[in-house]
N, C-alpha and C positions, 0 to 999 in steps of 0.2 A: 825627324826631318831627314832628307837626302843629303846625304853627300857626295859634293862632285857635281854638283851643278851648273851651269851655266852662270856668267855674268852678262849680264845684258845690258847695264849702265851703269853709272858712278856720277854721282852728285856733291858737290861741295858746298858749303853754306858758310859765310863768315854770320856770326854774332857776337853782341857784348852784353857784358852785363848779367852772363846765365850764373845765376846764385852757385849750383854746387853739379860732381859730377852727377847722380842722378840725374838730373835737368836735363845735363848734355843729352844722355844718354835716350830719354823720353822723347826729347826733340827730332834726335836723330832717325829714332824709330818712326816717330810722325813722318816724318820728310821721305822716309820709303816708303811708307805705306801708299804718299801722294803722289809719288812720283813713278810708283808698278800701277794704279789708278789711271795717272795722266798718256801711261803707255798702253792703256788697254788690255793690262796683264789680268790672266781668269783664276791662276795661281802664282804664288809667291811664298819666299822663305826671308824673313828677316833673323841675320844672326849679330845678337848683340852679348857684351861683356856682363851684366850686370840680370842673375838670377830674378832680382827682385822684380824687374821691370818687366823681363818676360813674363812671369807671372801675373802679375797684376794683370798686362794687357791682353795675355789668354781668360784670366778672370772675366766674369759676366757680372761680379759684383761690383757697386758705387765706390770707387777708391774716394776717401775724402783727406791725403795728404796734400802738401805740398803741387805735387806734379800731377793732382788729381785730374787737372783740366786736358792735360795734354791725354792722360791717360782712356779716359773717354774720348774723345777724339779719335785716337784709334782704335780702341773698341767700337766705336760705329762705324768706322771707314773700312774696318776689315770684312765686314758681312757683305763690301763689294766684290769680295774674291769667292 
């Protein structure tokens, strides 16, 4: 991925209740993926803490953990970019 790229927005989101960090981390990724979609964006970079998550949600494979649901979610939301 580039670096040195532009910021183009920033989102905050209060929740409760999110079981563990992974969670956070899935969620967060969701939430930009929706929010470079709601802007009309053609390409994007999400950079997040947590190797495992990137992963998973460059994977094309069924994750069936935990944060599986979110993790599909982005897997289909990203083949808008």
């Amino acid at each position: 991925m580039e670096r040195g790229g532009e910021i183009l927005a920033s989102q905050t989101a209060i929740h409760s209740e999110i079981a563990n960090p992974s969670t956070t981390e899935a969620y967060a990724g969701l939430q930009a993926v929706k929010l470079g979609i709601s802007m009309g964006l053609n390409k994007m970079g999400v950079v997040g803490d947590s190797k495992t998550i990137i992963k998973k949600c460059q994977s094309t494979g069924i994750d069936k953990s935990v944060i599986g649901a979110i993790i599909r979610n982005i897997q289909n939301l990203k083949d808008r970019f």
